[in-house]
C-alpha positions as CSV (number, residue, x, y, z in Angstrom):
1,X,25.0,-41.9,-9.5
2,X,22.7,-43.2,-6.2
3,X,20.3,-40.3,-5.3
4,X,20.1,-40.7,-1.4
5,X,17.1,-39.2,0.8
6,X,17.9,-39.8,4.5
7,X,20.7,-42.3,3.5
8,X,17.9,-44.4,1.5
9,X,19.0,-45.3,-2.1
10,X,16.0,-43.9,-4.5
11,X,15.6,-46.1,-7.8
12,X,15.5,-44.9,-11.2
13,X,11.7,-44.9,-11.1
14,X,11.4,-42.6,-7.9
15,X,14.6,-40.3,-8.8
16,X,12.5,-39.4,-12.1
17,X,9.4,-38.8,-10.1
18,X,11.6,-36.3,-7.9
19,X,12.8,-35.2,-10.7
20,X,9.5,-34.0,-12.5
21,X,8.0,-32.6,-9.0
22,X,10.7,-30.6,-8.6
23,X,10.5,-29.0,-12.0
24,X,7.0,-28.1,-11.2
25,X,7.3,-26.5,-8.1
26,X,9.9,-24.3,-10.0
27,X,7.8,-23.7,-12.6
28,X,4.6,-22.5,-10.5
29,X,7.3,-20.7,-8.5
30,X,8.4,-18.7,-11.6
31,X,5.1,-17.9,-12.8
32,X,3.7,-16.7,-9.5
33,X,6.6,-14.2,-9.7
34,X,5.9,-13.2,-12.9
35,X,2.6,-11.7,-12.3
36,X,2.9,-7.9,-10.9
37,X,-0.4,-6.4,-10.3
38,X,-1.3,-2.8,-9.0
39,X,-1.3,-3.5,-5.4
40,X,0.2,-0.5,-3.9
41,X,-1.9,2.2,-4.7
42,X,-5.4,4.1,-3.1
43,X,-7.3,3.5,-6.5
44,X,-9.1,0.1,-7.2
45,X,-7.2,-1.2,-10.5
46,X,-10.2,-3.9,-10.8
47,X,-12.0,-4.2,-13.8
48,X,-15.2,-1.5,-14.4
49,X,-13.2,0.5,-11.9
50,X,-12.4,4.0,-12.4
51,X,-8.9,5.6,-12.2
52,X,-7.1,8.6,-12.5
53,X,-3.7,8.3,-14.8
54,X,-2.3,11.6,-14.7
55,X,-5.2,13.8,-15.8
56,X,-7.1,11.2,-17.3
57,X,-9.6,10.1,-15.6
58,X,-10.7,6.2,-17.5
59,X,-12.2,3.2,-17.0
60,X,-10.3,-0.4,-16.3
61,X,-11.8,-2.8,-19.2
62,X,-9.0,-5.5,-18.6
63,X,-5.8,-7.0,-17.1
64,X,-3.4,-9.0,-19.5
65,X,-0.4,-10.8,-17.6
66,X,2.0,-12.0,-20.3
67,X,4.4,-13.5,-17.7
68,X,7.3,-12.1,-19.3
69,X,8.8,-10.9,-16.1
70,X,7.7,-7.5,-16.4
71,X,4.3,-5.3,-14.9
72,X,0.9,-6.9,-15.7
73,X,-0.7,-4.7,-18.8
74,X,-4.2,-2.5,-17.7
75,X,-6.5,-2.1,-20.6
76,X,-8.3,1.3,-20.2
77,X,-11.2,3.5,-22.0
78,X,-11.5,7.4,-21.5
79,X,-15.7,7.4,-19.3
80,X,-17.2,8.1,-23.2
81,X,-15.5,5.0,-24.5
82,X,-14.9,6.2,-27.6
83,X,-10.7,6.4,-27.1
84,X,-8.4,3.3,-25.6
85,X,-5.2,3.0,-23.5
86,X,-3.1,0.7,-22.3
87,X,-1.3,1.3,-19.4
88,X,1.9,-0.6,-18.1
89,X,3.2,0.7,-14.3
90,X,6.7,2.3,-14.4
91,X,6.1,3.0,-18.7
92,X,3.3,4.7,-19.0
93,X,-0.4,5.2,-20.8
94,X,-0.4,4.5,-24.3
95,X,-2.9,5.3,-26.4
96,X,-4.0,2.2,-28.7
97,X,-5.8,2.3,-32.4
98,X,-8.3,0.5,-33.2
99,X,-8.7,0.8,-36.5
100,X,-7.3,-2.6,-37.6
């Protein structure tokens, strides 16, 4: 089967070239998708920032995107930083162990 652009016959070469661009714009397409930060709020979700989650008030230590489709992951510490949360929009804070 001929691929045609504009009624011009592509050859082999250039239909596997289109082929391969195409697939990347899809994949960076996906990806940029993917990624769901905090961006509808008053609070600054940046990193050092503090925020209030319910009525804790802790600090952002970092953002992990997984790109699984869902929210990005916040990594959190109560101001003493001696307890750790994780905190994923629409689930919840989570307290996390440490203690390997």
């Amino acid at each position: 089967m001929a691929v045609r652009i504009l009624g011009t016959p592509l050859s082999h070469h250039k239909q596997s070239v289109l082929v391969a661009v195409l697939l990347l714009v899809l994949a960076l397409w996906c990806s940029k998708r993917n990624i769901m930060p905090i961006t509808k709020t008053k609070q600054d979700w940046s990193v050092g920032a503090e925020v209030r989650c319910g009525f804790l008030k802790l600090r952002v230590t970092g953002i992990r995107a997984v790109f699984d489709g869902l929210p990005d992951i916040y990594e959190l510490e109560s101001l003493d930083g001696h307890v750790h949360y994780e905190f994923i929009p629409h689930n919840g804070v989570q307290r996390v162990d440490h203690r390997g």
